[in-house]
FIMI-580819 format. One record per residue (C-alpha): x, y, z. Coordinates in nm, 4 decimals. Example, Ala and Ser with C-alpha at 12.3 -4.5 7.8 and 13.67 -1.06 7.14 Angstrom:
         x         y         z
    1.2300   -0.4500    0.7800
    1.3670   -0.1060    0.7140
//
This chain:
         x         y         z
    1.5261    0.5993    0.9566
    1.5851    0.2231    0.9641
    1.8994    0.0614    1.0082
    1.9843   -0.1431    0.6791
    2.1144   -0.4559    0.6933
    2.1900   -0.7432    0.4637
    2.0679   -1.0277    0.6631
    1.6650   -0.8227    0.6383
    1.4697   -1.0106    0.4096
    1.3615   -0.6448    0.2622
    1.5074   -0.3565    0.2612
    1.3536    0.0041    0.1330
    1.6273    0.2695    0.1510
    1.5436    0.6419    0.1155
    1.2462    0.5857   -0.1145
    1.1055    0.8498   -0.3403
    0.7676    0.8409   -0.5409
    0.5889    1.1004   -0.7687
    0.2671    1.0601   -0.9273
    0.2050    1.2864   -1.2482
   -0.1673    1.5175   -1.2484
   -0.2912    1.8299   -1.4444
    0.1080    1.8744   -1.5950
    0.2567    1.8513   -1.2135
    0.4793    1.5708   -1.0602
    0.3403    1.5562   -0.7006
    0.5070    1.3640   -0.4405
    0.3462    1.0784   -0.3170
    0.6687    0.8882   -0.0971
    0.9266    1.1041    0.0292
    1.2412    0.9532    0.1802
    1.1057    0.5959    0.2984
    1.3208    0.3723    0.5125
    1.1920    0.0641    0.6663
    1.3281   -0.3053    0.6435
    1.1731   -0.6577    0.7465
    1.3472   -0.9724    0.8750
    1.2392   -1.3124    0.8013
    0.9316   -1.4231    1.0288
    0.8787   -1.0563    1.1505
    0.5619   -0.8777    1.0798
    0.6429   -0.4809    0.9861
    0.2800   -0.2892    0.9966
    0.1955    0.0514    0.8081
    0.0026    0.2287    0.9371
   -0.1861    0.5709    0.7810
   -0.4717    0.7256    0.6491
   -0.5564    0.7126    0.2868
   -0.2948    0.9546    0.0454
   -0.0614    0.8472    0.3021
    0.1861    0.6429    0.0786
    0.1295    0.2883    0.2506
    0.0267    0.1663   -0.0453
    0.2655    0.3541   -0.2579
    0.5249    0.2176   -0.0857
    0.4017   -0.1917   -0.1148
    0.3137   -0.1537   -0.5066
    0.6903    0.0096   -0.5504
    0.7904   -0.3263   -0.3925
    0.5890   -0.5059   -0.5890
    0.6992   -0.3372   -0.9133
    0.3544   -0.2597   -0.9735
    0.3488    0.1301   -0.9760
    0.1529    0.2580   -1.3023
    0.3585    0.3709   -1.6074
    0.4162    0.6272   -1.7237
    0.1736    0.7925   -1.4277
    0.4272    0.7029   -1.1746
    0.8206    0.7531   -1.1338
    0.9984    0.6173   -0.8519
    1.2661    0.9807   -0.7974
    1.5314    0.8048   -0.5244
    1.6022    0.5338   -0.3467
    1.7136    0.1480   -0.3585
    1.4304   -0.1767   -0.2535
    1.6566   -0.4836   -0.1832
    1.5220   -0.8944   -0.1737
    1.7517   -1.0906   -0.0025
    1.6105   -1.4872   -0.1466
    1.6795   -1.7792    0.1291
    2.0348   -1.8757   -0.1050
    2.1409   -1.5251    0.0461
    2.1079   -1.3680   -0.2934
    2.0538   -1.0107   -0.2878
    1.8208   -0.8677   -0.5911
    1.7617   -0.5016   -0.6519
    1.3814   -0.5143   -0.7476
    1.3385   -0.1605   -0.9041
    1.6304   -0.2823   -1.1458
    1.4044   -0.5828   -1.2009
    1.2434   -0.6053   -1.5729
    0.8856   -0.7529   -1.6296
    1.0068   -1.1136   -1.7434
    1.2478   -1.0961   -1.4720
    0.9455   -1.0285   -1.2077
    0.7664   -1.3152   -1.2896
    1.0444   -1.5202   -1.1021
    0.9059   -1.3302   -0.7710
    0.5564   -1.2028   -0.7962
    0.3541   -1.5003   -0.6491
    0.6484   -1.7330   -0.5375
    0.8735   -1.5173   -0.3491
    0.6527   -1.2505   -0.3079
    0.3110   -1.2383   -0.2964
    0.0254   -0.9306   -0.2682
   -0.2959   -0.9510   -0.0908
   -0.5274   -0.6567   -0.1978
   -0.8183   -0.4825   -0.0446
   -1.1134   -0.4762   -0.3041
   -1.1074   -0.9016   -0.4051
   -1.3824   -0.8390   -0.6484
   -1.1013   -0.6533   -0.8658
   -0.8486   -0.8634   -0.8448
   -1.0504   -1.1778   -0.9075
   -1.1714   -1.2748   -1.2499
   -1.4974   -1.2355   -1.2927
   -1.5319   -1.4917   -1.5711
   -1.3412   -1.7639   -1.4194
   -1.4524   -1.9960   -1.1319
   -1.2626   -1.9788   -0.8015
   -1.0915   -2.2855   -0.7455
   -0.9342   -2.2532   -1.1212
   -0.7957   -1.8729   -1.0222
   -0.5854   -2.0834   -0.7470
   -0.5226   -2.3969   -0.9453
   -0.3530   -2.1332   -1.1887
   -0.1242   -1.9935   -0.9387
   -0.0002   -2.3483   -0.8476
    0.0602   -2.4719   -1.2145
    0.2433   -2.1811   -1.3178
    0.5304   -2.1619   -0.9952
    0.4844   -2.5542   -0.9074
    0.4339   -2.6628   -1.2020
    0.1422   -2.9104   -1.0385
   -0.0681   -3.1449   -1.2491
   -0.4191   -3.0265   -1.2389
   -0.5422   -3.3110   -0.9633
   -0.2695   -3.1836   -0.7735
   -0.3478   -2.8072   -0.8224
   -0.7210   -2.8819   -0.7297
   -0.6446   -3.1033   -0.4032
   -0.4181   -2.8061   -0.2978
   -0.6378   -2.5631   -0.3572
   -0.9384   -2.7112   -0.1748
   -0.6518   -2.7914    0.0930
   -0.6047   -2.3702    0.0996
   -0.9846   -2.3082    0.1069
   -1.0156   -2.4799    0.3994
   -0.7227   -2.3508    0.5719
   -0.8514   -1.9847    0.5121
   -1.1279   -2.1292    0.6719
   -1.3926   -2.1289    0.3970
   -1.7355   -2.2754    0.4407
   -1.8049   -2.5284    0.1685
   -1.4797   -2.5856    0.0314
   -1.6566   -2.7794   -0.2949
   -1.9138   -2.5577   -0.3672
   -1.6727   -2.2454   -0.3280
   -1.4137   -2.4578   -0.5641
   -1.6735   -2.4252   -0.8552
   -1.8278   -2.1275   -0.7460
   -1.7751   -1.7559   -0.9622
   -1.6582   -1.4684   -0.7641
   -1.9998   -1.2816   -0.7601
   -2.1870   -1.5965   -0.5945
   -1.9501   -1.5554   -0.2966
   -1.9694   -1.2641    0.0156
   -1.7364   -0.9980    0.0240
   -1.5431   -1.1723    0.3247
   -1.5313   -1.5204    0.1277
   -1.3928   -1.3129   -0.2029
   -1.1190   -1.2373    0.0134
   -1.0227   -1.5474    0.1602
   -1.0326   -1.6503   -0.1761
   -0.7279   -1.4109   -0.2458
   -0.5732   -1.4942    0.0581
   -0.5224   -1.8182   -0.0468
   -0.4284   -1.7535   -0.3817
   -0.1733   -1.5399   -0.2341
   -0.0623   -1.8176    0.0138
   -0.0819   -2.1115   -0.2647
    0.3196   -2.1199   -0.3075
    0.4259   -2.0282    0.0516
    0.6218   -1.6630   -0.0711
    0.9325   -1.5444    0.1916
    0.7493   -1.1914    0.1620
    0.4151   -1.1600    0.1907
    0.2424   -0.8035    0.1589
   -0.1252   -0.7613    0.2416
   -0.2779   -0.4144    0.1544
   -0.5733   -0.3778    0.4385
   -0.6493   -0.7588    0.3633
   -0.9273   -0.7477    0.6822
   -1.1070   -0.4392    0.5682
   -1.3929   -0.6232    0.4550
   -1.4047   -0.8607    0.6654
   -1.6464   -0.9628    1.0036
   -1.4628   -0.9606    1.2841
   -1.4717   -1.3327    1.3533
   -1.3135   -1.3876    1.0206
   -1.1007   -1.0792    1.0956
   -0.9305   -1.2452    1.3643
   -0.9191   -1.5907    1.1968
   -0.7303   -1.4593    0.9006
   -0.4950   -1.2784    1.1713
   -0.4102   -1.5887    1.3478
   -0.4307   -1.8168    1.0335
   -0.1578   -1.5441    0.8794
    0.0769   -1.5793    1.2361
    0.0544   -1.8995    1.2258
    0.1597   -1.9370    0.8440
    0.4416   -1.7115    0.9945
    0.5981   -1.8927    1.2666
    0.6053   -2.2197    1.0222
    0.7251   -2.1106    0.7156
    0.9673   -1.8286    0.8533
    0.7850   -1.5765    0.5741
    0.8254   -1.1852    0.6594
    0.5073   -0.9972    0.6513
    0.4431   -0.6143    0.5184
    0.0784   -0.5509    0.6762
   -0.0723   -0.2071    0.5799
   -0.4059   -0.1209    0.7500
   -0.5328    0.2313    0.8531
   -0.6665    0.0606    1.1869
   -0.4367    0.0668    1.4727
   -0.6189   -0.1605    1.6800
   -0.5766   -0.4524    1.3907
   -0.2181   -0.3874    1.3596
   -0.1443   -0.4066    1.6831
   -0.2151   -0.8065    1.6920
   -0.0257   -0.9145    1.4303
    0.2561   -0.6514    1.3675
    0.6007   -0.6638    1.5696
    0.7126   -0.3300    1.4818
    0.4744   -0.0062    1.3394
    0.5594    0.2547    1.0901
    0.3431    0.5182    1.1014
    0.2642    0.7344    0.7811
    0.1365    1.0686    0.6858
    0.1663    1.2595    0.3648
    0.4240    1.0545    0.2424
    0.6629    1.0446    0.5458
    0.7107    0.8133    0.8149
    0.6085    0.9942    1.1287
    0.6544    0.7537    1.3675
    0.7778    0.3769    1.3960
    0.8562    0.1809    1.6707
    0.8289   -0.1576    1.8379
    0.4372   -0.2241    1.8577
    0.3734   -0.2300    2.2391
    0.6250    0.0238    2.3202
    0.4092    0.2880    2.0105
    0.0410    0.1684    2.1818
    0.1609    0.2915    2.5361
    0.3798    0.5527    2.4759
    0.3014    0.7443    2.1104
    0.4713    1.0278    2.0246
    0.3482    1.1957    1.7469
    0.0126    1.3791    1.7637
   -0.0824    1.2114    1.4383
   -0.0376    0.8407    1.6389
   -0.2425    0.9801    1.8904
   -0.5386    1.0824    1.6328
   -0.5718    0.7561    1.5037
   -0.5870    0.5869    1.8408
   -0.8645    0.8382    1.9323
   -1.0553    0.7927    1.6204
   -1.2321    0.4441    1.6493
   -1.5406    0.4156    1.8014
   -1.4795    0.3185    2.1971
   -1.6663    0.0586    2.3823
   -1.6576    0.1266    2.7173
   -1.8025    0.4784    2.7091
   -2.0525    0.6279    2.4559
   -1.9192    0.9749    2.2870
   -2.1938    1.2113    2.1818
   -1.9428    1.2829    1.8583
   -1.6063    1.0623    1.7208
   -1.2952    1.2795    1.7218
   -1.1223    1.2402    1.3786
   -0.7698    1.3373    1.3091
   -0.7791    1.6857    1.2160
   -1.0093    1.7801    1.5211
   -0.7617    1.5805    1.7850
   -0.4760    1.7571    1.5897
   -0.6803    2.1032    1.6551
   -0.7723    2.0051    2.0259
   -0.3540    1.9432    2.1321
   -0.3108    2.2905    2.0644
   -0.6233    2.4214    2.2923
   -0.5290    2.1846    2.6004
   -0.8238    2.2890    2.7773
   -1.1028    2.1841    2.4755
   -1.2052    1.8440    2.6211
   -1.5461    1.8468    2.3720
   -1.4171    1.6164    2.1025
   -1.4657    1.3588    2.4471
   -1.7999    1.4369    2.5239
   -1.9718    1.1295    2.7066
   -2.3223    1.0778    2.6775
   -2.4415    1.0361    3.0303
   -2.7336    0.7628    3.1137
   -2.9766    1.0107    3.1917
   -2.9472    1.1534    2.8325
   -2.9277    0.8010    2.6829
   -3.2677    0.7098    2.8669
   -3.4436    1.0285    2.7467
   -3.3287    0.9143    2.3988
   -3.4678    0.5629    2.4156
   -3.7741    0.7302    2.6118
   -3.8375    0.9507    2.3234
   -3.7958    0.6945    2.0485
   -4.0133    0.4463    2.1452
   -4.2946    0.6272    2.2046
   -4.3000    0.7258    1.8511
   -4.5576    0.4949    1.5905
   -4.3777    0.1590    1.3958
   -4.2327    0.3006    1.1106
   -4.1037   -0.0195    0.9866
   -4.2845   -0.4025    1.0579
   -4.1505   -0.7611    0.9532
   -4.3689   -1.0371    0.9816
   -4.1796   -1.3763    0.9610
   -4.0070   -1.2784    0.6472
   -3.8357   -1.5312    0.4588
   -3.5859   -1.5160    0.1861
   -3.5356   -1.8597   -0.0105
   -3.1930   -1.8929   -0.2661
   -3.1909   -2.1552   -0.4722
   -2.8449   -2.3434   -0.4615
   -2.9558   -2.6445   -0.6868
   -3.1410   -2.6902   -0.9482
   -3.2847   -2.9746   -1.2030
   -3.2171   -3.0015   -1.6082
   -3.5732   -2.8487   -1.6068
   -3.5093   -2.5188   -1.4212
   -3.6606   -2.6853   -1.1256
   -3.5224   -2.6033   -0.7904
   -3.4470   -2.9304   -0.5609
   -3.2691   -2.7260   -0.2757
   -3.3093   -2.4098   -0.1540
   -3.0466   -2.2005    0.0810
   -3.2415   -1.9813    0.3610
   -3.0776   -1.6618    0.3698
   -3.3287   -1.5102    0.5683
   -3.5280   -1.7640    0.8021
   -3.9069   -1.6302    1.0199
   -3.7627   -1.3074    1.1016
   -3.9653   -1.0707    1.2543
   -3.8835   -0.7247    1.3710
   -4.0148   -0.3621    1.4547
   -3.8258   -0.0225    1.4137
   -4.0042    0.2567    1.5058
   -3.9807    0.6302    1.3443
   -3.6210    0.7874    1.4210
   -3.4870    0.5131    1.5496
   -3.1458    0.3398    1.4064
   -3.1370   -0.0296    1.4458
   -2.7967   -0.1882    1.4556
   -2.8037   -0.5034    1.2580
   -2.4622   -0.7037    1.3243
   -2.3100   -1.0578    1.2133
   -2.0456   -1.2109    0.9906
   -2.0810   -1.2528    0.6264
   -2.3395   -1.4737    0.5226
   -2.5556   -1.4437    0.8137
   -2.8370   -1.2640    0.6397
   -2.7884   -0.9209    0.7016
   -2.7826   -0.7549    0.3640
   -3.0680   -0.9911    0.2179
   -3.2660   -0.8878    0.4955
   -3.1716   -0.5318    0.4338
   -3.2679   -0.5441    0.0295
   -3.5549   -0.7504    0.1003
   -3.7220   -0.4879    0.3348
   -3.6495   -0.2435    0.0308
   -3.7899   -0.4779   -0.1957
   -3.4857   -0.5335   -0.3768
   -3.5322   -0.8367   -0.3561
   -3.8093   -1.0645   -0.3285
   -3.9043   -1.2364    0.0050
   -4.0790   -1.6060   -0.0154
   -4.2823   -1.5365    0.2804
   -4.3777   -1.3061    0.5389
   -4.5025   -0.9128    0.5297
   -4.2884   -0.6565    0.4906
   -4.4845   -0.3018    0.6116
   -4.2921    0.0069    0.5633
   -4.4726    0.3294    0.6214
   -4.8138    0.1763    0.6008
   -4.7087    0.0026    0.2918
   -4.7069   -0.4069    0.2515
   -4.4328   -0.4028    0.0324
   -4.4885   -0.7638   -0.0352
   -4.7986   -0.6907   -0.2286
   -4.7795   -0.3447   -0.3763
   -4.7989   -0.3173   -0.7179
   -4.5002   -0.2146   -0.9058
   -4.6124    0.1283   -1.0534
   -4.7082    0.2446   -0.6677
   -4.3249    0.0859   -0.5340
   -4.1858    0.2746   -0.7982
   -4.3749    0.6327   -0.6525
   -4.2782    0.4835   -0.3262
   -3.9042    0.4309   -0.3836
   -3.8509    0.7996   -0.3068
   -3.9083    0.7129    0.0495
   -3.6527    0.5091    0.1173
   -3.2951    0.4386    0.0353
   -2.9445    0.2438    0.0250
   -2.6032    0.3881    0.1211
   -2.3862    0.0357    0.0069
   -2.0772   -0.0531    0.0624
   -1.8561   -0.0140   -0.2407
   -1.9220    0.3650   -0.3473
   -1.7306    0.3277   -0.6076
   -1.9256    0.0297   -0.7727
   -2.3251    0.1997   -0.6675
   -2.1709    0.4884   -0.8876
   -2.1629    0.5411   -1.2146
   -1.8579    0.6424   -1.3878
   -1.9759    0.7678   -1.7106
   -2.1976    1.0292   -1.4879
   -2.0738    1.3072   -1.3696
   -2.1111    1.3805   -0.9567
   -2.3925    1.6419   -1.0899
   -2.6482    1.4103   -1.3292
   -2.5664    1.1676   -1.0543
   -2.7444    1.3823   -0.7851
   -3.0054    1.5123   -1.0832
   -3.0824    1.2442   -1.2293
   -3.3039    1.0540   -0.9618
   -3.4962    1.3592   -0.9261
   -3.5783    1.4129   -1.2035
   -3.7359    1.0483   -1.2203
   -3.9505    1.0841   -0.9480
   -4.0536    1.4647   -1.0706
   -3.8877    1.6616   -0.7493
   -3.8259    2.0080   -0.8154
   -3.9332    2.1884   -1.1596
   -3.6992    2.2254   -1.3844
   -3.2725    2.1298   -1.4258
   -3.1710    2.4743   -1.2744
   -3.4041    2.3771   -0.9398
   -3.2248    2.0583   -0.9412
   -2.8803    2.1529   -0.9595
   -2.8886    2.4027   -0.6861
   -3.0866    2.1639   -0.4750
   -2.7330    1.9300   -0.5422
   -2.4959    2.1961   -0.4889
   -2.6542    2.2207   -0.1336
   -2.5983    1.8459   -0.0982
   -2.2770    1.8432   -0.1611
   -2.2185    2.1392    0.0731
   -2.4380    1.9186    0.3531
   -2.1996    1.6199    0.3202
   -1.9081    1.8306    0.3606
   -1.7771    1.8331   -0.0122
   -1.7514    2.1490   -0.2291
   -1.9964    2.3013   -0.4998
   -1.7259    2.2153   -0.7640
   -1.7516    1.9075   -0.7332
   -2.0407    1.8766   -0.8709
   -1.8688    1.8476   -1.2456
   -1.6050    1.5941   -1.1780
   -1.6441    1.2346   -1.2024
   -1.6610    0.9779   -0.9535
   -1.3078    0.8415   -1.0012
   -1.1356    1.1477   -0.9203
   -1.2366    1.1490   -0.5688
   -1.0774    0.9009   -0.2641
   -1.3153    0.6612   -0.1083
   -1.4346    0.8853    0.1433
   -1.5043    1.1780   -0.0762
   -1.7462    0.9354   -0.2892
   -1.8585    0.7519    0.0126
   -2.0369    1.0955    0.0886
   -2.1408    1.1257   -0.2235
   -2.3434    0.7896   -0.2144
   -2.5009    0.9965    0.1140
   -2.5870    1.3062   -0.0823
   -2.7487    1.0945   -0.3406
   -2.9475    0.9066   -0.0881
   -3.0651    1.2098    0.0580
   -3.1696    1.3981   -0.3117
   -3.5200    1.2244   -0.2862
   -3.5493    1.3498    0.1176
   -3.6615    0.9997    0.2305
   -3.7911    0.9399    0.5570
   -3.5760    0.5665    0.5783
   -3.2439    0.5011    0.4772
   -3.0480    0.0968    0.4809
   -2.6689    0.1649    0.5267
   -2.5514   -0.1525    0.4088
   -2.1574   -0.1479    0.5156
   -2.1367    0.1644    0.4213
   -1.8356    0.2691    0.6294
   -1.6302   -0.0429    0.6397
   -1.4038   -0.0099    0.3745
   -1.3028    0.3412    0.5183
   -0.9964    0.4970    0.6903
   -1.0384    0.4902    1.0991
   -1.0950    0.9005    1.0727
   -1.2933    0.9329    0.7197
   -1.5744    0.6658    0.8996
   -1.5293    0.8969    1.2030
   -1.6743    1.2315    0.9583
   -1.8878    0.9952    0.7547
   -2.0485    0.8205    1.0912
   -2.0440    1.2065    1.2588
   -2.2409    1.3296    0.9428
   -2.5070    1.0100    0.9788
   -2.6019    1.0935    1.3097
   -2.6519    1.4822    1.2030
   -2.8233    1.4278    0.9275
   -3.0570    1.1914    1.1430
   -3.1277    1.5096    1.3898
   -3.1983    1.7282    1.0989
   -3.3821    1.5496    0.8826
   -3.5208    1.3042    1.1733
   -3.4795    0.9964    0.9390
   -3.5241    0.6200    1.0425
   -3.2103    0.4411    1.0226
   -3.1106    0.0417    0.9463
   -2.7117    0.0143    1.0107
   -2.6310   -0.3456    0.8658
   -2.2069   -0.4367    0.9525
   -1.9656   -0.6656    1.0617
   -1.7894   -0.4524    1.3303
   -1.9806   -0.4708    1.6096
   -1.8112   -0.1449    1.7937
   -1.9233    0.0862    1.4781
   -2.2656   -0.0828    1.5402
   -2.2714   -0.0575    1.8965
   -2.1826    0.3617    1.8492
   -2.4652    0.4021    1.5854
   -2.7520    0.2405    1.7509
   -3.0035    0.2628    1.9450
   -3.0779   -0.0953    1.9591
   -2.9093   -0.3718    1.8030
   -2.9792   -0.7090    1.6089
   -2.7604   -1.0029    1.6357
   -2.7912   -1.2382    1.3055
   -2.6220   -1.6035    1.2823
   -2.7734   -1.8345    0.9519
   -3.0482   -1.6197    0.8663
   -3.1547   -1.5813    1.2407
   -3.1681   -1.3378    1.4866
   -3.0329   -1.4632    1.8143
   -3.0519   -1.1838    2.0448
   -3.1725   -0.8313    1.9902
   -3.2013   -0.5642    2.2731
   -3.0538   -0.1682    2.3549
   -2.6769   -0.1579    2.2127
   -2.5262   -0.0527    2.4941
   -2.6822   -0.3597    2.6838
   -2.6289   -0.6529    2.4299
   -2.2671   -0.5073    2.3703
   -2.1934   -0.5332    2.8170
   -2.4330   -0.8389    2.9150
   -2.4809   -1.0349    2.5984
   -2.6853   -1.3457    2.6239
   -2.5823   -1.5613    2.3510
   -2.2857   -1.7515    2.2985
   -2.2308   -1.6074    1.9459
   -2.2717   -1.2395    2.0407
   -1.9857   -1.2848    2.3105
   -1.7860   -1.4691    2.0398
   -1.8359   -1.1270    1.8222
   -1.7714   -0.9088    2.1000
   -1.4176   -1.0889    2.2181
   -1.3103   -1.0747    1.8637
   -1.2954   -0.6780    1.8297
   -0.9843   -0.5466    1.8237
   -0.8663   -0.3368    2.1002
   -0.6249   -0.0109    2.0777
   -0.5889   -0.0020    2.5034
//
């Protein structure tokens, strides 16, 4: 599809991939073409299964043996000596030459790729000493050097700091630069802004353009969100099942798409200048092309319906009360266990959310969002302040009644893969947490009760026997939901729980919230960085910044006449697709 040349940096020529399941070889790339010049940004762009990230391991020579088998096709480096290397020819010794110093990976998930039993600055400091060849002082005042470039807050502390002490959004600047530490000619970064706010979203963006324009690197970006893409990438490829569907320069594909597919994934992300009663996702645009006339997918809630809503809502009791609640981390402590300073995560906040409402709670990472979130479940335990749920001082119940009262509330979090377990089947996963809290009679109750679950959340009855690994992200995303709504609570925290989703699965999985919420009339919390999934889920939203809140007020207001600085700062970072 591409035109090959040798002067491209890369070059992937009529690649073919095939992944081996249940005795089959199924095709997972099917006749890729693409290349990348030096200091040119190539973005791919598709949903998950599509073969973006296929495609950047095959590059990488990191495709799983013997599960994987590349069928066709040629991937050639071209190193700044004008060498020209064939990397699938490439053996594993022979990779360690590129993998980190001429090319370099940025993943998704940081928490895998970073050692859990080795402190952050030394995961960097390794990096340097093995492709510099750095003295350790030199390593370490590089490395801090990184950590500040990448724009991380307390470049010391983060130095000595393991991976789990750090926010999802640190963990991957972290791996950003790791990734940057020897300056590669290719970089490849596999959705390395999922996670993130969108502050440090756009940071990261212009920290990796600017990285660009003065080393001369060429970038392979893969995201499943358009709207990202579009500010970094020069040119987009567009993938789906395997194939390239569309590709084009990155302007011209934004104004002019072609390929109903493009045109989904536009339509799928939440829009902020109108409010839809219901996201379109891919497969329903895809449906609505061929019925012209169907404009419901595009159904705008009016503000007459919006202020019978809000009307209803708030005359409805407090389901929910924070008094001045504050959450107290140590960060330092004396020989003796004694704590001499303490890190406010959550600082005198005090809020109300009444009974079927959702409140939006937005800000970057570290802001005090989640703690807040786990401390009004009593996850975690607040230093001072009431927390009343349901009539309930949480703050003072005694265990054996918050353990009867746990049924009543629950946590969708972000990683669905890590809040499930993998030795437990999707069934006993369902089961099991009614059966501790006595709900239903007996196992053959439970399992139908689960087999409507799964049916609720839009996943199939068989399911119900296959483990938590063999579904994709989405599929177990809405498994996290059914298991939340086993116990039929009246309040449910979604803590991130679509953010590490394609554009169109958070479309179904944000579609299916808002349903269940009608059916079941449940009270929502909706803690996340990206301010436009907030602003689409709420009914009124919470600004946090250092354990504060700073503004609060209906979404749709804060979101067109905010009143603090740092909620206009969040708003003009959000990515835009027109």
């Amino acid at each position: 599809m591409e035109k090959k040349t040798k002067k491209n940096l890369l070059d992937v020529a009529g690649l073919e991939v095939s992944f081996h399941s249940d005795g089959k070889w199924f095709k997972a790339v099917d006749k890729v073409s693409l290349h990348i010049d030096r200091g040119e940004t190539l973005g791919i762009v598709g949903e998950s299964g599509s073969g973006k990230s296929v495609t950047a391991l095959s590059v990488m020579g990191l495709l799983p043996s013997p599960a994987a088998r590349i069928d066709a096709g040629e991937v050639t480096f071209t190193s700044e000596n004008s060498e020209i290397t064939s990397l699938l020819r490439l053996t594993e010794h022979q990779w360690q030459k590129f993998r980190g110093k001429q090319i370099s990976m940025i993943f998704q998930e940081p928490m895998t790729s970073l050692n859990p039993v080795m402190r952050c600055g030394k995961q960097v400091m390794e990096v340097l000493t093995l492709h510099e060849k750095l003295s350790p002082k030199e390593a370490a005042d590089r490395t801090l050097h990184l950590f500040e470039e990448v724009r991380l807050p307390r470049i010391r502390e983060m130095f000595t700091a393991w991976p789990h002490q750090l926010s999802g959004g640190q963990k991957q600047r972290v791996m950003i630069a790791m990734a940057m530490a020897c300056h590669p000619s290719l970089l490849i970064a596999d959705e390395p802004t999922t996670a993130l706010d969108v502050t440090v979203q756009k940071t990261i963006l212009e920290l990796l353009a600017e990285l660009q324009q003065k080393h001369g690197i060429g970038i392979l970006f893969i995201s499943h969100d358009l709207a990202v893409v579009r500010t970094i990438a020069h040119r987009i490829v567009v993938m789906n099942q395997g194939k390239i569907v569309e590709s084009g320069e990155t302007e011209a594909l934004f104004t002019h798409p072609r390929h109903p597919y493009t045109k989904g994934l536009l339509a799928c992300r939440p829009p902020l200048d109108v409010r839809l009663n219901r996201l379109p996702t891919v497969s329903g645009f895809l449906e609505q092309e061929k019925n012209q006339g169907d404009q419901s997918l595009f159904a705008v809630q009016s503000e007459e319906e919006r202020k019978k809503h809000l009307d209803t809502i708030y005359r409805q009791p407090v389901f929910l009360s924070l008094d001045k609640v504050t959450v107290d981390f140590p960060t330092r402590k004396n020989w003796l266990g004694k704590t001499l300073k303490v890190l406010k995560a959550v600082d005198q906040v005090s809020l109300d959310v009444y009974s079927g409402e959702t409140l939006g709670l937005v800000g970057e990472s570290g802001c005090g969002k989640t703690t807040l979130g786990r401390a009004v479940l009593a996850l975690i335990t607040t230093s001072s302040g009431t927390v009343k749920l349901d009539g309930h001082d949480l703050t003072t119940t005694h265990r054996s009644l918050l353990r009867k009262l746990r049924k009543n509330f629950q946590i969708i979090f972000q990683d669905p893969y890590s809040s499930l377990n993998p030795r437990l089947t999707v069934g006993s996963c369902l089961t099991e947490p009614m059966k501790v809290h006595g709900i239903l009679s007996g196992s053959k109750q439970r399992k139908e009760r689960a087999m409507q679950l799964l049916r609720k959340v839009g996943l199939e009855e068989s399911h119900f026997y296959r483990y938590p690994h063999e579904f994709s992200g989405g599929q177990r995303q809405r498994i996290c939901i059914a298991r939340a709504l086993a116990l039929q609570p009246k309040f449910i925290v979604c803590d991130e729980s679509v953010s590490a989703l394609d554009i169109s699965v958070q479309a179904q999985v944000l579609n299916l919230l808002n349903d269940l919420k009608k059916e079941f009339g449940f009270t929502y919390i909706f803690i996340s960085h990206d301010l436009s999934v907030v602003k689409f889920m709420s009914d009124r939203m919470v600004v946090m910044k250092d354990g504060k809140i700073v503004e609060s007020g209906d979404a749709d207001q804060v979101y067109h006449h905010p009143v603090n600085e740092y909620t206009r700062q969040l708003i003009e970072a959000i990515p835009q697709t027109n």
